[in-house]
C-alpha positions as CSV (number, residue, x, y, z in Angstrom):
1,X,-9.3,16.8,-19.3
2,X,-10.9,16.5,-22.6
3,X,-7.4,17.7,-25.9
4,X,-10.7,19.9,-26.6
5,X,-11.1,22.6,-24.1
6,X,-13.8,23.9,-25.7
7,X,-15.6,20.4,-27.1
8,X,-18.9,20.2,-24.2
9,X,-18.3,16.3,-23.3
10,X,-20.0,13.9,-20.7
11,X,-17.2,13.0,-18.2
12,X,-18.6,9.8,-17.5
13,X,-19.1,8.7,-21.1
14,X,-16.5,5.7,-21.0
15,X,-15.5,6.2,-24.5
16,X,-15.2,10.3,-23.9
17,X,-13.0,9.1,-20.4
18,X,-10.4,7.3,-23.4
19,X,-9.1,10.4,-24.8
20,X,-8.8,12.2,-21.3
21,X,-5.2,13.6,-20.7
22,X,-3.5,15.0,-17.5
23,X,-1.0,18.5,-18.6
24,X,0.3,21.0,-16.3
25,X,-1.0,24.5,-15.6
26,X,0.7,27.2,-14.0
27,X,-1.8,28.9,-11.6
28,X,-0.3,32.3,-12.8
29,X,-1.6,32.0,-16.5
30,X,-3.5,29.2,-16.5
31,X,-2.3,27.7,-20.2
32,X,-1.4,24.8,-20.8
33,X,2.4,23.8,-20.5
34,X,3.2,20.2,-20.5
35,X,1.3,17.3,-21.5
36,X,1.9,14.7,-19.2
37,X,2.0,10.6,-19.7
38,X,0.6,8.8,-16.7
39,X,3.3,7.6,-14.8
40,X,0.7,3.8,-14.6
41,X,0.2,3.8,-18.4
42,X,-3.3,5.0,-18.1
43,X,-5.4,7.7,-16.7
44,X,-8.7,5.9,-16.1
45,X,-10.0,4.8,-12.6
46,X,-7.0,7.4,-10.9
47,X,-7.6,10.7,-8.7
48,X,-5.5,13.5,-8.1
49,X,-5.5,14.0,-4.0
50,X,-3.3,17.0,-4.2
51,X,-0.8,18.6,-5.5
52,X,2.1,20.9,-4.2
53,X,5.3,22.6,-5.3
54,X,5.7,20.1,-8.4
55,X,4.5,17.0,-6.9
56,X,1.3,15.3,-7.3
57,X,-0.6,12.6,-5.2
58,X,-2.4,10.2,-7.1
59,X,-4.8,7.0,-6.4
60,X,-7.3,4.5,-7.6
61,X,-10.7,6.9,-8.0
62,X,-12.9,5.1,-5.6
63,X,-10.6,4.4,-2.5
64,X,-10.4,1.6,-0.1
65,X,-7.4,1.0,3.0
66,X,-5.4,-0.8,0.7
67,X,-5.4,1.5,-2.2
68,X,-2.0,2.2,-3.7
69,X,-0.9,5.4,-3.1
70,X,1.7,7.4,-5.8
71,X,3.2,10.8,-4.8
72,X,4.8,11.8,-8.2
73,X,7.2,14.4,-9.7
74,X,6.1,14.0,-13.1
75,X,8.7,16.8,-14.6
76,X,11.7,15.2,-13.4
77,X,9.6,11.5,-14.0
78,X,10.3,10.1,-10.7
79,X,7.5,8.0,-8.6
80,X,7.3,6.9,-5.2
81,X,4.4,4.5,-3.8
82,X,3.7,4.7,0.1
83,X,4.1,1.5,2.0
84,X,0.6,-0.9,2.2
85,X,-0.5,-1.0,5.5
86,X,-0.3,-4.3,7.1
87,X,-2.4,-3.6,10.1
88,X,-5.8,-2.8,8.5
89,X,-7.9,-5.3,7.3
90,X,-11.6,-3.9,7.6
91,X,-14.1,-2.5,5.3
92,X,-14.6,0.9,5.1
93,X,-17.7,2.9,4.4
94,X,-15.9,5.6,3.4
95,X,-12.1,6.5,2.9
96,X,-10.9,10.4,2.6
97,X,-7.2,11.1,1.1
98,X,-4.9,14.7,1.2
99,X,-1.7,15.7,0.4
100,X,-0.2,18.7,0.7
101,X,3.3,20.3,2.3
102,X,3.2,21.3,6.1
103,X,5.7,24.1,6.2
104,X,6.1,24.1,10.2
105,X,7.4,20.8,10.0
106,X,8.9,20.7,6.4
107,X,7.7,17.9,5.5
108,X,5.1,16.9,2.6
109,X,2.1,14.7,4.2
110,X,-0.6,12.4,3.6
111,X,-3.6,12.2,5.5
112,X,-5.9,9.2,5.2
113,X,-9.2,9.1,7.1
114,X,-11.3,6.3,7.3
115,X,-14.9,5.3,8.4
116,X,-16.7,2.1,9.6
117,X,-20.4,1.8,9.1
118,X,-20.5,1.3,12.6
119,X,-18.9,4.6,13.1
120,X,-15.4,3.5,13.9
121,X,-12.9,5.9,12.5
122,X,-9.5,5.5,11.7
123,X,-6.7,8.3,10.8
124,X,-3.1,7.8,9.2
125,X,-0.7,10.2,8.0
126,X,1.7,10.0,6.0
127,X,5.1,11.3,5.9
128,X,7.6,11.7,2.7
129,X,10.5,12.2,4.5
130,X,10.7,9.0,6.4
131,X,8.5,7.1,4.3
132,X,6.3,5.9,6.6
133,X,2.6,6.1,8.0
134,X,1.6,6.6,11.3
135,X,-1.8,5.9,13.3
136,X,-3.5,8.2,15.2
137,X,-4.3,6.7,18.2
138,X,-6.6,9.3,19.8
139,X,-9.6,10.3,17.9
140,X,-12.4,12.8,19.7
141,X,-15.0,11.8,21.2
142,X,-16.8,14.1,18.7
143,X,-15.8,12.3,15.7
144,X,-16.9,8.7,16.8
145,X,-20.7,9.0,15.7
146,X,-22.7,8.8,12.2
147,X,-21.7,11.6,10.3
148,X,-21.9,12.0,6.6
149,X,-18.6,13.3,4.4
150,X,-18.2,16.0,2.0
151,X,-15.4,16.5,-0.3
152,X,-12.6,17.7,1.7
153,X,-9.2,19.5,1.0
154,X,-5.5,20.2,2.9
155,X,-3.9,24.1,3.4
156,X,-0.6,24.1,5.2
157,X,-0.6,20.7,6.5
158,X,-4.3,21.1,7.5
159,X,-6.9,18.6,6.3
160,X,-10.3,20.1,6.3
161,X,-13.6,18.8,5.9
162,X,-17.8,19.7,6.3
163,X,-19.1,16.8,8.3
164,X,-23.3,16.8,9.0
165,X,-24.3,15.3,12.1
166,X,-27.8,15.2,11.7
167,X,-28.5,18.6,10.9
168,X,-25.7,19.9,12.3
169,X,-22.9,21.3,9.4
170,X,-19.4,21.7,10.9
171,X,-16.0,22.1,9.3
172,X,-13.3,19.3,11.0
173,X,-9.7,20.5,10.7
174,X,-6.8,17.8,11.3
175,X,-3.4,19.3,11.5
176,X,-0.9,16.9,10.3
177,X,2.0,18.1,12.1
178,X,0.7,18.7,15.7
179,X,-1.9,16.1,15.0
180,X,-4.7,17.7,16.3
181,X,-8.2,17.9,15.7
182,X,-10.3,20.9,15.7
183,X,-14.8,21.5,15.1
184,X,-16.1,25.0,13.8
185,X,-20.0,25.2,13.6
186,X,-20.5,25.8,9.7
187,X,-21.9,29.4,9.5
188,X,-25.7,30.0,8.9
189,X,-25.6,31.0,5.0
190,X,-24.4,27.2,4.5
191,X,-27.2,25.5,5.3
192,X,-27.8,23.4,2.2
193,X,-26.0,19.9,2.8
194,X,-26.5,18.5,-0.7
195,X,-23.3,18.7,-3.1
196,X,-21.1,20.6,-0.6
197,X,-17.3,20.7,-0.8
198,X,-14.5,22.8,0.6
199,X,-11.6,23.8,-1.2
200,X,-8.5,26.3,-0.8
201,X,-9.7,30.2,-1.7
């Protein structure tokens, strides 16, 4: 965010993006707490992917497969950067990052979901206790078409997302502990595709 809350800036002005800072804001009150120093030495090109109970997932802003990936506890100043995967080497069209804490499992997790441009999808998660990612290896037959992405979000362990196939809006739910995959028709009233996200309520 802008030191100014109340200065009316362009975010994509590069020299407005140069005196951006990330703080800390308690959901309760909302007021600013802690200014924060990036744990890279600078905020530009870097996404927040999620944040829960102090920790904070971070990567570069446009993603690829082989984009680092930081989960960070930026009040006790401790970072930890996921393994690389060494078994992708494709180009994606489009790549979609969570992170958020399943409590079933216990576990804090990662979901990274990848597309093709010839519709090939690929889904990893993530886990922080053992440090590792895993590949799904069965993807539904309802997922493997042309579909375009809106922004996305995690609840619970549960990355959702609106997907449009053709002019069809549905909301894709991936649970990162049972590792299923779930569709629910969008209902009627959202029926505008442009500039659509989902996000926790």
């Amino acid at each position: 965010h802008h030191p100014n809350f109340e200065c009316h800036v362009d975010p994509d002005d590069p020299f407005v993006k140069k005196e951006f800072q990330w703080s800390l804001f308690p959901n309760q009150t909302f007021e600013e707490c802690y200014k924060l120093s990036h744990p890279l030495g600078n905020t530009e090109h870097y996404g927040i992917y999620g944040s829960s109970n102090g920790l904070v997932c971070i990567s570069d802003e446009i993603l690829n497969f082989d984009s680092p990936i930081h989960i960070w506890n930026p009040l006790v100043r401790k970072l930890r950067t996921t393994p690389i995967s060494t078994n992708i080497n494709i180009k994606f069209s489009y790549v979609a990052l969570q992170f958020g804490f399943h409590p079933r499992v216990n576990d804090y997790k990662a979901v990274r979901m990848m597309r093709t441009n010839k519709s090939a999808m690929v889904v990893q998660v993530y886990s922080l206790r053992t440090d590792t990612w895993k590949m799904i290896e069965v993807i539904p037959p309802w997922l493997k078409c042309t579909w375009q992405h809106h922004k996305g979000t995690i609840c619970n362990g549960v990355a959702y997302h609106i997907i449009q196939k053709g002019h069809i809006l549905s909301i894709m739910s991936f649970d990162s502990g049972s590792e299923e995959f779930q569709e629910f028709i969008a209902p009627d009233a959202i029926c505008t595709p442009s500039d659509l996200f989902i996000d926790v309520y």
